[in-house]
C-alpha positions, 0 to 999 in steps of 0.5 A: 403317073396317075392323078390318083397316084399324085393325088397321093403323092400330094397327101403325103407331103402333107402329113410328111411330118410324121416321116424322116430319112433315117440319118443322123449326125456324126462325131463331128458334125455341126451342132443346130438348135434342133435337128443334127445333120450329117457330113457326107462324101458321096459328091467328092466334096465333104458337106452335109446331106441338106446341102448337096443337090444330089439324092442321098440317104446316110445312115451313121454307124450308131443307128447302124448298131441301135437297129441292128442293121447288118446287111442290104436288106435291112438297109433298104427298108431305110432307103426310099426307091431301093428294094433288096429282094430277100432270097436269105443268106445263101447268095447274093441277094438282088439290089433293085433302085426304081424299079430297074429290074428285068430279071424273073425272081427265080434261077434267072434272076439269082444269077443275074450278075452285074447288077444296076447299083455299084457297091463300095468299101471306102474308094474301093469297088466291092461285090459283096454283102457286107457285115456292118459293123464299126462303120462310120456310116453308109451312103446311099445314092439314089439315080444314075451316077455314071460320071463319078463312080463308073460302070455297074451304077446305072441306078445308084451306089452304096458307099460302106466307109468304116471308122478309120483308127483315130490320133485321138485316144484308145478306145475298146467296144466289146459286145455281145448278143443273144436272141431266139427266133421262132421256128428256131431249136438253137438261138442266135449269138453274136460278139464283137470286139474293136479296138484303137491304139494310136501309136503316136501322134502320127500313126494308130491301128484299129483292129476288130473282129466279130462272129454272127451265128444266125440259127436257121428256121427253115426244115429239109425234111426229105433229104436222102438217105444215100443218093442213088440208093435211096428212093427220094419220093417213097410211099409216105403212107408207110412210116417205115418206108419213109425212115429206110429212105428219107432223114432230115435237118431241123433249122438247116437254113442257118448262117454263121459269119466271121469277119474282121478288119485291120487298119493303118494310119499315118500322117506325117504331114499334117497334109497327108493321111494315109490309110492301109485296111485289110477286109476279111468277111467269110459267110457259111450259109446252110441252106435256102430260105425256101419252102415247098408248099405249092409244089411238095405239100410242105409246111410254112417253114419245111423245104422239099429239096433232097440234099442240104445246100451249104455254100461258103463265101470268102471275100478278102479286100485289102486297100491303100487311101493316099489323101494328101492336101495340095493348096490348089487341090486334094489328091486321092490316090486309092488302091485297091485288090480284092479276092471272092472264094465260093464252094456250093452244093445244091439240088439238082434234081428238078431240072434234070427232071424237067428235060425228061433226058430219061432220068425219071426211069430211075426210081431212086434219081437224084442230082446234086451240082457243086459250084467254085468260084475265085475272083480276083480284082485289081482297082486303082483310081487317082482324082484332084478335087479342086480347093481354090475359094472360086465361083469355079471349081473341078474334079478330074481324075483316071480309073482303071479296074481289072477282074479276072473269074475262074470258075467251074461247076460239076453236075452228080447224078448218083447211081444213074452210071451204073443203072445205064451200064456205064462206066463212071464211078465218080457220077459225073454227068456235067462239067462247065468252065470258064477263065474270064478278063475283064480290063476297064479304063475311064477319064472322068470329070466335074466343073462347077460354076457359082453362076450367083449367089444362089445359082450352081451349074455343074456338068460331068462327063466320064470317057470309058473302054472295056474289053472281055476276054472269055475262055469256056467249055463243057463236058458230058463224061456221062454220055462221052463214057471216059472214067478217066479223062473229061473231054471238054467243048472249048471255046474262046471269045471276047467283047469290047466297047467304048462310050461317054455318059454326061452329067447336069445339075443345076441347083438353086437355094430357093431361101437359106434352108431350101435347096432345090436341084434338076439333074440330067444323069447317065449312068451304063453297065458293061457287056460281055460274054456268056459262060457258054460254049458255042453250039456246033452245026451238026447240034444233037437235039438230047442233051445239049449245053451251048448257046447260039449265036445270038445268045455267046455276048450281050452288048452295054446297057445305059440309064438316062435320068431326069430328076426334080428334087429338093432339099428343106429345113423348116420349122425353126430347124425341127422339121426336114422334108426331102422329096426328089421326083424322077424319070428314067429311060433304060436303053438296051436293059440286060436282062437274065435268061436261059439258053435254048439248049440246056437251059443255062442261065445267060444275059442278053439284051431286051427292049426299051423300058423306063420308070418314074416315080417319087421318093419322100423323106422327112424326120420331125423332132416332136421336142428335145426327147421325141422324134418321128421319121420315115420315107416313101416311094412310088415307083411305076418301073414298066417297058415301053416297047413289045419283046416278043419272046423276053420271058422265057420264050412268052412275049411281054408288051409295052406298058408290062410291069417290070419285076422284083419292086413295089409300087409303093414302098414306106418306112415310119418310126418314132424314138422316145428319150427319157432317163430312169434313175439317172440312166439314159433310155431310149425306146424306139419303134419302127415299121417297113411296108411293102407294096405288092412285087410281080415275078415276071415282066407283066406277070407273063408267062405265069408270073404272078404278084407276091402279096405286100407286107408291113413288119413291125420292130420294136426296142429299148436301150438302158445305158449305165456308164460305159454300159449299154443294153438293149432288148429289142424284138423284130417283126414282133407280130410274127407277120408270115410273107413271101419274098421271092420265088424259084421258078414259078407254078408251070413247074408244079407237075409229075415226071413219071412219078416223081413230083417236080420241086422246082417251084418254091417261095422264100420267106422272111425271118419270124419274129426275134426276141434278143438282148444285146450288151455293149461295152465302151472304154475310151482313154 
């Protein structure tokens, strides 16, 4: 880090009092004169976030709900050293904690799978986005946690813990929103309701269902009329020649999602609790975030892309939580199954263009891909968690997780059959599939001891294996000539390994509300197999889809983290000041690529890289109406070691920044109390800045650097009794910014006449004015 940058550092911590994590407290946390603080779980021991020597941001279901915060990408805007790259709702959106990022912000980088930061619903590992609503809170923990959460978390986990249903009452919340966003025809509307029955003293039900209907702001302005009959790049001189070929879908980047829960409770025994809940989250979204302006001529908010895009994501998740109290210890047996449909179609064109197979001398080309996707995963982990009031304490405890992946995707190139002569009426060009088994197991555990009254040393270990069975193959109905049967390229592989990640913090409490910690943390991601049929010897150089040897299986990667950081509460329990300074190893980064052959998208291994950095957090309570808050983070995320060729063939260097996160990222908000003829107001006003995020490691091989923004969030809350209503309007400025690519500038070029749309940037929602309406009935 430079002196400049700790110079900056220095100056923040300073005015640190105008900055606070967003965190605040729950139903039944203890009440301080001042600041609230809130209960957490991330460590497996319940305490508040002042308390525990690990780097956490809560957020609580209430300011979940007042700031409207519904998926990752807003929550990051809350979380110092995390970043989610928006790339809209039509996939995943890529989750990235200081700076540990290799992946190009295009097609490699969409699909990058695993990712460095685990995701879970209760005790549960899930992989998706979810739609927060009735939650109790979200943690957020930032830094390697290997040893207690397992594989996937080599930069962080998020833990999304729902209400669970309540002995205490019934309870109804009903809500209902509608908003207008510019560049939008239809507005957006949402609709919630919730409910808790307890049945009896001993067993209650919480159900709740919702809708979210976001209208889209993005115009597919080029979409042809009949695929392979009509021209996709006609002569837009001729008005008339435009409208015999071209049509077009005002707002086509839409989403609308469903999504429920239905939970159990039971406790016979005041020393057991049982929870069964069933998750069901189904997302429908149109098309990508994404316009065309370098590459097409498009407008601000128009794509270039030639057919519609809908894809439609079904998660289910249905988990059982045993929490039973031993005296000696707490057991926690938690089961869990979970269940990912997706159905997608998508533009294709472009890069079957790119290969020039010869397709470009068709005048009226165009090429649609469809995508299915079914996973189906089983969890199961068991844990005790020591009680004993002891200078000595422990966690131990056992996993296992089994996920199996079935899926395919067809390539369509319409009219192309019958221009070549040959006989393949379903316009099938290209078919891949792939059976997959991933099995993990993992012993793991924690022991503590309170060496004084102000000295904790802790040390972790987890003991994993894994093995990845893959079964794969392609097809070229196209070129094999088969109308009927489809001759498959099979093949069959698998991977396995072994390892140990460990874990030490030693935390001291420098005075009664200054907690300081050093943790030295592992944390590892598994490896595997790439969904690609191996390349035969006698390999035809046109129109090929195979990996080489090199390119059939990537090996694990693992994070070495040592972290310096301190939690404080000053100023008579009206200011928090939170700060971790941190650094990273990175050995054997997974890093998204393509092969060589057909330009499939694969992971593999690249060379050492390493971040440092500092994160900030603080909240001011001003007086009993007013409070500021917002974080900061500097990250410096590069490689440390030469990679000839890692970036799509070019070669990056040591000291070349990674992609995908600022260096500097910073949150500031304030929040104002008042009443109004006896009526609660609230008003409040937050901002998000970004830094500056490279496309490729070190802006190689035309890489570039996405300019930085700050979007502004205004709203107002009224409450009348059980009533509450609030008119808010986000990125009120109406800031216009670019958050990611596909692709980059190399890809602006004619093929034979037809303009390659392959680079585009995604941008981020214009400015939305709404009311929400909310209603509660307690009993």
């Amino acid at each position: 880090m430079s002196l400049k940058n700790l110079k900056y550092t220095a100056l923040f911590a300073a005015v640190s009092s105008a900055f606070s994590a967003p965190i605040q407290a729950e139903d039944d946390a203890e009440v301080f004169k001042g600041l609230e603080r809130i209960t957490v779980s991330a460590t497996r021991r319940v305490n508040t976030v002042q308390d525990i020597p690990v780097n956490i941001t809560a957020l609580n279901g209430d300011l979940l709900e007042d700031n409207r915060i519904t998926d990752l990408v807003e929550i990051s805007k809350w979380v110092p050293g995390m970043t989610v790259v928006d790339q809209g709702g039509r996939a995943p959106s890529p989750i990235i904690v200081r700076g540990l990022n290799t992946g190009d912000l295009g097609p490699t980088g969409e699909n990058s799978g695993g990712g460095t930061v685990g995701t879970y619903l209760g005790e549960v590992p899930v992989y998706v986005d979810l739609h927060m609503y009735d939650m109790n809170r979200v943690e957020v923990l930032i830094g390697p946690q290997g040893t207690l959460y397992g594989a996937g978390t080599l930069a962080g986990a998020i833990r999304y813990l729902p209400n669970k249903p309540s002995f205490d009452g019934f309870e109804i919340t009903a809500s209902a929103g509608l908003s207008q966003t510019k560049e939008s025809d239809d507005p957006n509307y949402e609709a919630t309701t919730i409910i808790n029955v307890p049945i009896s003293d001993t067993f209650a039900l919480r159900a709740s269902v919702g809708y979210d209907k976001t209208a889209g702001f993005i115009d597919y302005n080029y979409l042809v009329q009949e695929a392979g009959v009509s021209n996709p790049q006609p002569d837009f001189s001729d008005p008339a020649d435009v409208a015999a070929n071209l049509t077009s879908k005002e707002d086509a980047n839409g989403n609308e999602t469903l999504f429920g829960r239905f939970g159990l409770r039971w406790a016979p025994l005041e020393s057991v609790d049982v929870n069964l809940t069933y998750f069901y989250q189904k997302d429908e979204p149109e098309g990508r975030t994404m316009v065309h302006t370098e590459s097409f001529g498009t407008g601000k908010y128009e794509s270039g892309y030639r057919f519609e895009e809908p894809n439609k994501m079904t998660n289910k998740v249905i988990s059982l939580e045993v929490e039973a109290d031993l005296d000696f210890a707490s057991l926690v047996v938690a089961l869990g199954k979970t269940d990912y449909e997706e159905l997608g179609q998508r533009d294709q064109t472009d890069l079957l263009l790119n290969f020039e197979y010869g397709y470009e001398g068709f005048p009226s080309f165009a090429a649609f891909t469809r995508e299915i996707a079914d996973e189906d995963t089983f969890t199961g982990e068991v844990r005790l968690v020591s009680q004993a009031d002891s200078k000595l304490s422990w966690i131990v405890g056992a996993f296992y997780n089994k996920l199996e992946v079935d899926s395919s995707s067809e390539e369509f190139t319409p009219g192309i059959p019958e221009f070549w002569d040959i006989d393949r009426p379903d316009n099938l060009e290209y078919m891949s599939i792939l059976e997959e088994t991933i099995k993990e197991k993992a012993v793991f555990g924690e022991l503590s001891y309170e060496v004084t009254d102000d000295l904790t040393i802790t040390l972790g270990a987890r003991a994993y294996d894994y093995e990845d069975d893959v079964e794969q193959g392609f097809a070229l109905p196209l070129l094999d000539g088969e109308p009927v049967d489809i001759l498959f390229n099979m093949s069959d592989g698998s991977a396995e390994d072994d390892g140990t990640l460990f874990k030490f913090n030693a935390s001291y409490q420098a005075a009664e509300d200054i907690l300081t910690y050093f943790t030295v943390s592992e944390g590892y991601r598994i490896g595997g197999g790439n969904a690609v049929a191996p390349c035969d010897e006698d390999l035809e150089l046109q129109q090929n889809v195979c990996a080489t040897a090199d390119e059939l299986f990537y090996e694990p990667d693992e994070t070495l983290n040592f972290e310096l950081g301190t939690h404080s509460t000053l100023l008579d329990n009206t200011l928090e000041l939170n700060a971790a300074l941190y650094f990273i190893k990175w050995d054997k980064p997974q890093v998204p690529t393509i092969t060589e052959n057909g330009s499939v998208t694969i992971t593999t291994n690249g060379p050492k890289a390493e971040s440092k950095g500092v994160e900030l957090s603080s909240r001011y309570l001003l007086s009993e109406n007013w409070m500021l808050f917002g974080t900061y983070a500097y990250t410096n995320a590069e490689l440390t070691e030469d990679a000839p060729g890692l970036v799509e063939g070019a070669d990056a260097f040591s000291g070349d920044r990674l992609p995908g996160s600022p260096e500097h990222q910073a949150s500031f908000g304030t929040s104002y109390s008042a009443e109004i003829g006896g009526m609660p107001l609230e008003l409040g006003y937050n901002l998000q800045s970004m830094g500056n995020i490279y496309t490729k490691v070190g802006k190689r091989n035309n890489g570039e650097a996405l300019g930085g923004y700050t979007i502004h969030n205004l709203s107002a809350r009224l409450s009348y009794e059980e009533w509450d209503f609030t008119l808010y309007a986000d990125n009120f400025t109406d800031k216009y910014a670019a958050t990611s690519v596909r692709t980059d500038y190399a890809s602006i070029r004619d093929v034979n006449g037809f303009d390659l749309r392959r680079y585009g940037k995604y941008v981020n929602t214009p400015r939305t004015v709404g009311l929400r309406v909310k209603y509660n009935f307690a009993n």
